[in-house]
FIDO-407670 format. One record per residue (C-alpha): x, y, z; residue number from 1; residue in one letter. Coordinates in nm, 2 decimals. Layout:
<rec><u>X</u><v>Y</v><w>Z</w><roke>NUM</roke><roza>a</roza></rec>
...
***
This chain:
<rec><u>4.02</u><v>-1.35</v><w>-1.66</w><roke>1</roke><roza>x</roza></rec>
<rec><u>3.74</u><v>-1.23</v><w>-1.47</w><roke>2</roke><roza>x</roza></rec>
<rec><u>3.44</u><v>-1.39</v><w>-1.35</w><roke>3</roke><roza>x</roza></rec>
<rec><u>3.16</u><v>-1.14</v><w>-1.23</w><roke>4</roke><roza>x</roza></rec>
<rec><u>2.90</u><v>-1.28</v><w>-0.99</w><roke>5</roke><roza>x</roza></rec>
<rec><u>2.55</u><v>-1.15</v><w>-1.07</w><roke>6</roke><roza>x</roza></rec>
<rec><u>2.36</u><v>-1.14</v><w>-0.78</w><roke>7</roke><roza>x</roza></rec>
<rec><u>2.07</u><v>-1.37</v><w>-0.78</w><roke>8</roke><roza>x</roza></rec>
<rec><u>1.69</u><v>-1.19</v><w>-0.87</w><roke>9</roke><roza>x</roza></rec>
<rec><u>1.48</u><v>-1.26</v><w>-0.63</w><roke>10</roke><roza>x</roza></rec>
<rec><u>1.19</u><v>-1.20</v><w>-0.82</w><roke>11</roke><roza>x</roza></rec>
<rec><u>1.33</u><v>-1.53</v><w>-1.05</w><roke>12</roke><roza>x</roza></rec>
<rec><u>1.16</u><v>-1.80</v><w>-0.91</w><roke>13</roke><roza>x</roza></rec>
<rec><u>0.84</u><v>-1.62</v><w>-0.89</w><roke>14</roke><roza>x</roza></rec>
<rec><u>0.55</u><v>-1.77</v><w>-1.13</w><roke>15</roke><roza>x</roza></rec>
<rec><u>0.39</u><v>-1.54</v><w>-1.38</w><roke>16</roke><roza>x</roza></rec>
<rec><u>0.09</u><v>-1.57</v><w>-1.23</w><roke>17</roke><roza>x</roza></rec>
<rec><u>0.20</u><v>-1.44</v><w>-0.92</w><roke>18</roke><roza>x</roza></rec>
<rec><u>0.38</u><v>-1.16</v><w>-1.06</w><roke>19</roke><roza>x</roza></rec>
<rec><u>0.05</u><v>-1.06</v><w>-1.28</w><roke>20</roke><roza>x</roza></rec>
<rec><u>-0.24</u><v>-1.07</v><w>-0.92</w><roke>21</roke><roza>x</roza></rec>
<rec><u>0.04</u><v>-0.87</v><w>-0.74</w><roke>22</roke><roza>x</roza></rec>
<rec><u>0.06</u><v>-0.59</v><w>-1.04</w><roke>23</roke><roza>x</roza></rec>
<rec><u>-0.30</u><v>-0.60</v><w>-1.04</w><roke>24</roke><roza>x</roza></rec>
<rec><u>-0.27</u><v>-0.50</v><w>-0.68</w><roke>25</roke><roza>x</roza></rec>
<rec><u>-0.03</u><v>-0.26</v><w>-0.67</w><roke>26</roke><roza>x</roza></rec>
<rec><u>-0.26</u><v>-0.10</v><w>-0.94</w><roke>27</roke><roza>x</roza></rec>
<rec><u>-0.52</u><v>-0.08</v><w>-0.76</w><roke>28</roke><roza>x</roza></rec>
<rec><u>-0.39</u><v>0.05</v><w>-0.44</w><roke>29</roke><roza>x</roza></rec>
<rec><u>-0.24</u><v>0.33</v><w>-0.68</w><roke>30</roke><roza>x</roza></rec>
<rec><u>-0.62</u><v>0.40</v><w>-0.77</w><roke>31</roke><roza>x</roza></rec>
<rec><u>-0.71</u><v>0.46</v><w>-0.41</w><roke>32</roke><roza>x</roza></rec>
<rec><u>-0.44</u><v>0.71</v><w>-0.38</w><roke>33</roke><roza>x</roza></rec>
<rec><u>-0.50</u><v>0.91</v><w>-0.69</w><roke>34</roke><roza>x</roza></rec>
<rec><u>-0.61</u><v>1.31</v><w>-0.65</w><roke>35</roke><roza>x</roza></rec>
<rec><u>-0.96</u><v>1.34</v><w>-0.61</w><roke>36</roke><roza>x</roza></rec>
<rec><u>-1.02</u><v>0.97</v><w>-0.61</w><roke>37</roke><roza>x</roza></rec>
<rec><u>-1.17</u><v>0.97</v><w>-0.28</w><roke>38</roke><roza>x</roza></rec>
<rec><u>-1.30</u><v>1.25</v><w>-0.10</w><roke>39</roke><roza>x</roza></rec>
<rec><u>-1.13</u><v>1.45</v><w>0.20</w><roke>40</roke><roza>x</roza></rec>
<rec><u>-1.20</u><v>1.69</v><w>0.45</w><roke>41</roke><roza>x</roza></rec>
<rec><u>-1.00</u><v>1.97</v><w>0.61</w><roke>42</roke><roza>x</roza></rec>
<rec><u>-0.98</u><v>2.05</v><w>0.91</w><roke>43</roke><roza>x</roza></rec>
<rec><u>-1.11</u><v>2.41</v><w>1.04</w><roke>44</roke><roza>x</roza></rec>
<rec><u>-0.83</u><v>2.66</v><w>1.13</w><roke>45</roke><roza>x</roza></rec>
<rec><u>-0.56</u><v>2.45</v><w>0.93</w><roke>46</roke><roza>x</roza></rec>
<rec><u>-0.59</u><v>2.63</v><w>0.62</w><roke>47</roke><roza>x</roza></rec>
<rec><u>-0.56</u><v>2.30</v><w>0.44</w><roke>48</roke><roza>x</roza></rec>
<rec><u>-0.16</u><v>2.22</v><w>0.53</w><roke>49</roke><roza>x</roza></rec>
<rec><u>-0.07</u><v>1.82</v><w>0.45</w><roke>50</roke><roza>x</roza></rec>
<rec><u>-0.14</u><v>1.75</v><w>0.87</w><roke>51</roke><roza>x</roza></rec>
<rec><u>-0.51</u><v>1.94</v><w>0.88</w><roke>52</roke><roza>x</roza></rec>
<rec><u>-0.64</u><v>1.70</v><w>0.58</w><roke>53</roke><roza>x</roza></rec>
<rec><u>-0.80</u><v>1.34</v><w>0.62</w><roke>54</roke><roza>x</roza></rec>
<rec><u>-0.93</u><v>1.08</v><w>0.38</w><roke>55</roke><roza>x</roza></rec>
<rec><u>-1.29</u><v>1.15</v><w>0.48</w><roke>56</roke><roza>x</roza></rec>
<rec><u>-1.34</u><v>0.74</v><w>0.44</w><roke>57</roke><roza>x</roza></rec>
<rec><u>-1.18</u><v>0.42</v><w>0.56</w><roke>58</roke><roza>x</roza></rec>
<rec><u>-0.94</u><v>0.16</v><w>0.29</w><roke>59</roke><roza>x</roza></rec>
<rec><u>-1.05</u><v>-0.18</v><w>0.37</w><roke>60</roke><roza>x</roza></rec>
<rec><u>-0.76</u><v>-0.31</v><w>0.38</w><roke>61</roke><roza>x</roza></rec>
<rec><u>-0.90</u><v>-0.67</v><w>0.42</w><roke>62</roke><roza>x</roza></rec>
<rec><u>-0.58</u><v>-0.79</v><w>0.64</w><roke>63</roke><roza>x</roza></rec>
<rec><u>-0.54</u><v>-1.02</v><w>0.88</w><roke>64</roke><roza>x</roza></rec>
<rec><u>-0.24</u><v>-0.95</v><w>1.02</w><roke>65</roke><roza>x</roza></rec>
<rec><u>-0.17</u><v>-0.97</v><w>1.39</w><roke>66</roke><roza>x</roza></rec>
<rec><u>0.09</u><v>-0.71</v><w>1.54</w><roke>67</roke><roza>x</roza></rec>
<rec><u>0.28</u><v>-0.83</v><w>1.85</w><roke>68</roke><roza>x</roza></rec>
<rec><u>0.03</u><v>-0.76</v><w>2.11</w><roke>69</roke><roza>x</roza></rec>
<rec><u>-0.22</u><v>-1.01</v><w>1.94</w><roke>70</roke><roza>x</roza></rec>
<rec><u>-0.44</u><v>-0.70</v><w>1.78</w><roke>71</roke><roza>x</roza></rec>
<rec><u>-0.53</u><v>-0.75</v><w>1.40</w><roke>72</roke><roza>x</roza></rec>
<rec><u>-0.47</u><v>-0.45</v><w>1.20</w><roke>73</roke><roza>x</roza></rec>
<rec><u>-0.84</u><v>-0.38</v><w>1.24</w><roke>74</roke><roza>x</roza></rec>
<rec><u>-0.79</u><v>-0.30</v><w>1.60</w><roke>75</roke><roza>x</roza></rec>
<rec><u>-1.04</u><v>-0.60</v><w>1.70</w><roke>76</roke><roza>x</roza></rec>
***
């Protein structure tokens, strides 16, 4: 006789309302990142390689998260 112990999902105990604003979220932030969603610039004598290219804009990222030195992720 065995007796298999499932490991407990942690996503179980979440509400559905939670689970639906944080797929809306990760949907969006999958919008941000799409191809030619926003523009970018390359950088001259680069030839366009993954390090000579920028997002030519900022992501808000609207956080107010503090790192360890007391800085919020805005760097005020």
């Amino acid at each position: 006789m065995s007796t298999e112990h499932r490991p407990e999902d942690p996503l179980e105990n979440i509400d559905e309302d939670t689970k639906r604003r944080a797929k809306e979220q990760a949907e969006e932030m999958q919008r941000r990142y799409e191809p030619g969603a926003r523009p970018t610039v390359t950088l001259p004598g680069t030839g366009g390689t993954v390090s000579g290219t920028a997002f030519a804009d900022l992501v808000d990222t609207g956080s107010d998260e503090v790192d360890e030195e007391g800085d919020t992720a805005s760097g005020r």
